[in-house]
N, C-alpha and C positions, 0 to 999 in steps of 0.2 A: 328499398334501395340497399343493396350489398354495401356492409361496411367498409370503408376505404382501406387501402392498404399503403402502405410506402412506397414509391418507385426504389428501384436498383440505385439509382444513383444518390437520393436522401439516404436512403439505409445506411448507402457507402459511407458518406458525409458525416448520418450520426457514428457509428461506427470507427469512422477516425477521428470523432470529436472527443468520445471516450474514449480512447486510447491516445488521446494527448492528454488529457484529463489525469489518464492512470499513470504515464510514463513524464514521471520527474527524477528527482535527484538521487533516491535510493535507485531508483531502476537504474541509473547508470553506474554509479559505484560499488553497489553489490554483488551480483551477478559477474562483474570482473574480481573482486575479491575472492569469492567461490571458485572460481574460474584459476586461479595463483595458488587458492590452499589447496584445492581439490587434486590439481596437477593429471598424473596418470589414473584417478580414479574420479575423472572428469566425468562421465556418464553417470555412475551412479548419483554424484553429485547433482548433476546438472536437472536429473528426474526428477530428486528429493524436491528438487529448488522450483522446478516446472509447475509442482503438485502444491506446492503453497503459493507460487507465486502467477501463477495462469489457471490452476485447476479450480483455486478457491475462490479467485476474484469471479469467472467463470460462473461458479455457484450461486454465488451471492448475485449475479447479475440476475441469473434463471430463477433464483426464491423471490428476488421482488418481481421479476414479472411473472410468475407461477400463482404466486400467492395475490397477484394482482393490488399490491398497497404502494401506495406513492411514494415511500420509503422505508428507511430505516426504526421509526418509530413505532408504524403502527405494525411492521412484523414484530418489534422488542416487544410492545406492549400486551400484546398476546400471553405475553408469559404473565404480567401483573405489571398494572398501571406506573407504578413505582418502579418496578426494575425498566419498563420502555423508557420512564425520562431518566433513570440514573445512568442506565449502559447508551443512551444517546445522546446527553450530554458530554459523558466519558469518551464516547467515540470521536465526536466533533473538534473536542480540546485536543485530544489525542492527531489527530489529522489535521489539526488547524492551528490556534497560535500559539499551541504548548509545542508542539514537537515538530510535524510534518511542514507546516508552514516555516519557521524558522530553518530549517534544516534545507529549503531551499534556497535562501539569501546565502548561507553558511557554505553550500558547497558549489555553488553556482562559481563566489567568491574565490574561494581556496583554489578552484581547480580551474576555473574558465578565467578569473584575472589577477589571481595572486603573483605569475609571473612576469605582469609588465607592472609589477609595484614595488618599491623602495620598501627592504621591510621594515624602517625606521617609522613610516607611516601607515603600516598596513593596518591597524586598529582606527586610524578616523576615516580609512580611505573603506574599511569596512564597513563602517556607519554611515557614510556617507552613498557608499552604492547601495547598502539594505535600504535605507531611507526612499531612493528614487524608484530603487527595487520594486517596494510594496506600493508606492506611489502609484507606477504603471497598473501595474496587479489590479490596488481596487479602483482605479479609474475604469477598466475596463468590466469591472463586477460591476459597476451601477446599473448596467443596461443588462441585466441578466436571457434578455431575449436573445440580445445579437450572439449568447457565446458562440452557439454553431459556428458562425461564421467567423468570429474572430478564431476560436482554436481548434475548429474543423477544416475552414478552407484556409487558411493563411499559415497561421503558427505551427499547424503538422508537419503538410506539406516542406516547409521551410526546415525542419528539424530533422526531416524522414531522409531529404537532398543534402543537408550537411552530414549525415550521421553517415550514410551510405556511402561517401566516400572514405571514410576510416575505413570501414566494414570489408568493404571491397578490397583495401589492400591486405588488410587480415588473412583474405581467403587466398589472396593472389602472391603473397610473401610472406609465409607466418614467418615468426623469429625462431621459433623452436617447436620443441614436442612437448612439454611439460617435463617437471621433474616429479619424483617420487611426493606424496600425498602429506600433507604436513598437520599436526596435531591431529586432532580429533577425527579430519578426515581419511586418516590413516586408517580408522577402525571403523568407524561408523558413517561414511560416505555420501547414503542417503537418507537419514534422519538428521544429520549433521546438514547440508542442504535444505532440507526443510524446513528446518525450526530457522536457517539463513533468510529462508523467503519472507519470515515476519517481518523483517526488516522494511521491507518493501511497505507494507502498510496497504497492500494490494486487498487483499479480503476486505480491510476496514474501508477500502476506497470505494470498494465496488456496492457497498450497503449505504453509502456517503454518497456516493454520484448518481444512485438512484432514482431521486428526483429529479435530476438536471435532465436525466433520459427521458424521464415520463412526458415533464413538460414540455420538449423540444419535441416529439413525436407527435404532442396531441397540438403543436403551434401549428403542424403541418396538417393539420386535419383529419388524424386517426384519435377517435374518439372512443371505439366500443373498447370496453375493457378486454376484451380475449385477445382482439388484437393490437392493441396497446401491449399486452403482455407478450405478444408472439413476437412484436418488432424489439421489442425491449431486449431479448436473449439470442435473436438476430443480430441486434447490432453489437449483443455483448460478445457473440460467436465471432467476428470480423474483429472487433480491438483483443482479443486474448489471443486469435491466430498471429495477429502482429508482434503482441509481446514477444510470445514463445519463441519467436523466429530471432526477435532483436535480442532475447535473454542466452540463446543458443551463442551466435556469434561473440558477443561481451564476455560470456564466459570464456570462450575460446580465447578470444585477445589475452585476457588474463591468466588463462593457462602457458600462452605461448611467448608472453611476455619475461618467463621467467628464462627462457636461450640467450635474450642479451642482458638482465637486468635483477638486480636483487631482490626479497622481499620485500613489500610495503606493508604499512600499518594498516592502508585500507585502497579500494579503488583510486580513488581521484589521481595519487600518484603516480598508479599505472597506468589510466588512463592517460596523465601528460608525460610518461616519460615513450610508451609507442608512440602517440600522434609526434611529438619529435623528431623520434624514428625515422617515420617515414616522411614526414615534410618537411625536416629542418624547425625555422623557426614561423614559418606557413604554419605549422602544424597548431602552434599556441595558439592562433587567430582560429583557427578552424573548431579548435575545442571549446577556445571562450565561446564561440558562434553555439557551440552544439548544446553546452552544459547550460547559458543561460535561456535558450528556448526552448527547454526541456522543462526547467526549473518555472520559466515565467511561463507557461500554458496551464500548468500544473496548480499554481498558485494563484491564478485565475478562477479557476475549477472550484479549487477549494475555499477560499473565500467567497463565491458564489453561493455556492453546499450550505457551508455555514450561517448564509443571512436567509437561505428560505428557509433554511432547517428550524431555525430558531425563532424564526417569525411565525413560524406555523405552530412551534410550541407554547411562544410567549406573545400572542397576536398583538397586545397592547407595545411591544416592542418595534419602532421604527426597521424598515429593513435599510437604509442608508445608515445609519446609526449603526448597525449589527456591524455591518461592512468594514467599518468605521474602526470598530474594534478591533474586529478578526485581523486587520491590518497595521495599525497599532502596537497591538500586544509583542507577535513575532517578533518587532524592528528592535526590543530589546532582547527578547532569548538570542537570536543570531548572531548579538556581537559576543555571547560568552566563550563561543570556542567551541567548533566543531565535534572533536573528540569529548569534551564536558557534556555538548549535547544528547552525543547518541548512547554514554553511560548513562545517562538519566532515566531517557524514553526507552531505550532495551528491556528493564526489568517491568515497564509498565508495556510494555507490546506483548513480553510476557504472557503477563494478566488477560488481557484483555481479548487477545489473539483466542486462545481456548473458547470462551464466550460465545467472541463471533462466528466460529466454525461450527458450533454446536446448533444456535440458533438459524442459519444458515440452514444447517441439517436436517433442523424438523421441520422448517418450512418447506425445502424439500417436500418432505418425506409424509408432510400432511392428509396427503390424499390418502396414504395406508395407513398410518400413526394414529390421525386424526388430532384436534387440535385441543383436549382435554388441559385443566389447567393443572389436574392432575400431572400429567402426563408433564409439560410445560415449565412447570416450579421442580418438581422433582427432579426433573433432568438438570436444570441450572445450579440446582440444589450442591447435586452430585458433584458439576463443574467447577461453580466458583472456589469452592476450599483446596483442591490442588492445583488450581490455576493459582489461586494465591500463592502456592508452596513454589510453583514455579519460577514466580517475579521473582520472590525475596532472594530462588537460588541464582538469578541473573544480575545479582547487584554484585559489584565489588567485592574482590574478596576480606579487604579491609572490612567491610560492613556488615559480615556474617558474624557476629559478635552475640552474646548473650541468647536475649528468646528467641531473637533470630534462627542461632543456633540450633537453638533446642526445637524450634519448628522445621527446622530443617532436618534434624532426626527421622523425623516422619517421612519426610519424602523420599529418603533413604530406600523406603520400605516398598516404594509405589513402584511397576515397570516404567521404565525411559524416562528416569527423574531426570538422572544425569545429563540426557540430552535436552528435556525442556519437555518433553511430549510425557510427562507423568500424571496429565490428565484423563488420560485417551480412557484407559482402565474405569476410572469411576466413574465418569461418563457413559462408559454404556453401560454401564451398571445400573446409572439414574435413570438413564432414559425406557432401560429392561425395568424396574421397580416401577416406573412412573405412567408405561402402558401396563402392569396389570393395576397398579391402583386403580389406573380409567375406566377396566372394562370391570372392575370389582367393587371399587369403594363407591364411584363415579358411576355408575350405574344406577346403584343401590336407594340414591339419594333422588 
């Protein structure tokens, strides 16, 4: 019997289930950010930002189903047992209720209903919508079968039709042409864009929602691994087409936002001061609409992520429990303050960002590379010590003080410290040193 395949229209379905998955709170305030600093040197920008933010999730889609492993662990683990559970622990927290989970209560808040609130009250009225917030979130995590259908055929759909009305009058009345390219992206356009895209947490997501793909694919009754793997970068081909298109326009909003409107500190403001724009005070309603079913599919997803992830690490661990947690934890980072938030997790996306691109890479790249552990360790080897140099350079500058300092010296030394990408160098360095150890030392034994 020919192994089964996926109709056209499940493809469809998984395919917009991840890509609600992927498109939460950074995807809407970043990409309009970029889109405001970038200005007239909106393309170059817009590519950098394509290429972390569509190219790598993209990757990481096609490594888990290439390399055919049900997730993120057992591609880390290949490098050594130890670094699989440290970098997928590190990922999970990082995506889940250290940073990315919180960060969706946090801006859902600020930007979809901090303007029909009294700001006298907006610290309990915070707490009190994260509270119902996460509430929804893991109610709808306990049944981790139905997600397809909760954030493939409901919650997309529903977010694709609010969003699209902004969109559309973007294209159909911009406010302006952009002005000239502000800070960093004055000179560096498209690395400056790129190292924007980690924000997004898009690569970390797409090695994160891994599983969710596998399992929903094999619920439908694709079973043989080749094609399990064939529909897995299928579907991941259909949610990255989608971003790329939704990151296009966002950025543009935020470029053309600046013909009637000031600076902002970050998206969400410019998100709500267009929707205004163009709808009066429709527009606040339209946004709250947009930002909290962007934010709650997403948070879905990810506590989802997190209680198989971790059940499968830690078996003796309840996955209701896990759940339990992952939704828990957040409801106290989200009330500390948006802007406190994303200082924090920035220097740690940093870090951890290089990692996952690397790893990503060989898994790739396995078929020719080969999966030596030679090869494996060495390359991470290489990676982790200027990924480190690059966190420490993403932290506040108050905080560059003493050893700090003085490790910061060194990365002085490294190409594209300055913009974040001072790892790229030693990295293939490691990865060049770590194929000939394979075919030399790794032979030999």
């Amino acid at each position: 019997m020919p192994d089964k395949k996926l109709s056209r229209r499940d493809l469809f379905f998984i395919g917009a289930m991840l890509f609600g998955l992927f498109f939460g709170a950074g995807n809407l305030i970043f990409p309009v950010f970029v889109g405001q600093e970038a200005g007239t040197a909106y393309w170059p920008a817009l590519i950098g930002f394509l290429l972390s933010g569509v190219g790598l999730p993209l990757l990481g889609v096609a490594a888990i189903g290439l390399t055919k492993t049900d997730g993120v662990f057992e591609l880390a683990e290949r490098v050594n047992r130890p670094f699989g559970y440290g970098f997928t622990i590190l990922l999970y927290l990082c995506i889940g209720p250290l940073f990315a989970l919180p960060r969706l209560a946090s801006i859902s808040f600020e930007v979809g209903l901090a303007p029909f609130v009294a700001t006298r009250i907006s610290r309990p009225a915070l707490f009190i919508y994260s509270l119902l917030f996460f509430a929804v979130a893991w109610w709808f995590a306990r049944r981790p079968s139905k997600i397809m259908v909760t954030v493939g055929k409901v919650l997309t759909p529903a977010f694709l039709v609010s969003l699209g009305v902004l969109l559309v009058m973007v294209l159909v009345r911009p406010l302006g042409g952009g002005a000239a390219a502000h800070g960093v992206y004055a000179s560096q356009p498209l690395a400056t864009g790129f190292t924007a895209g980690y924000s997004t947490m898009d690569a970390l997501a797409a090695l994160a929602f891994g599983i969710i793909v596998v399992k929903a694919i094999r619920q439908l009754g694709v079973t043989a691994p080749t094609q399990v793997a064939t529909d897995t970068i299928r579907a991941g081909a259909i949610a990255i087409v989608m971003m790329g298109v939704l990151y296009a326009l966002l950025a543009l909003l935020g470029r053309n936002a600046l013909g009637v409107f000031g600076r902002a500190a970050n998206g969400g403001p410019i998100l709500a001061n267009v929707a205004h724009a163009y709808f009066g005070d429709l527009g606040n309603v339209l946004l709250m609409v947009i930002v909290v079913l962007a934010c709650l599919k997403t948070a879905i997803g990810l506590i989802t992520a997190f209680g198989d992830t971790f059940k499968e690490l830690f078996p003796a661990l309840p996955y209701q429990g896990l759940i339990a947690f992952a939704a828990l934890v957040p409801l106290f980072f989200a009330n500390i303050g948006l802007d406190r938030l994303l200082a924090v997790s920035t220097p740690v996306l940093y870090f951890i960002y290089p990692l996952a691109i690397v790893l990503i890479l060989l898994g790739l790249l396995s078929p020719f590379l080969g999966q030596s552990r030679w090869l494996l360790n060495t390359a991470m080897l290489f990676t982790v010590l200027p990924a480190l140099l690059d966190g420490l350079n993403a932290l506040p500058a108050d905080a560059k003080i003493g050893w700090i300092a003085q490790l910061l010296m060194i990365g002085d030394h490294l190409p594209g410290f300055a913009v974040g990408l001072g790892w790229i160098v030693p990295a293939v360095i490691g990865v060049a040193l770590g194929w000939v150890l394979a075919k030399t030392v790794g032979r030999a034994k």
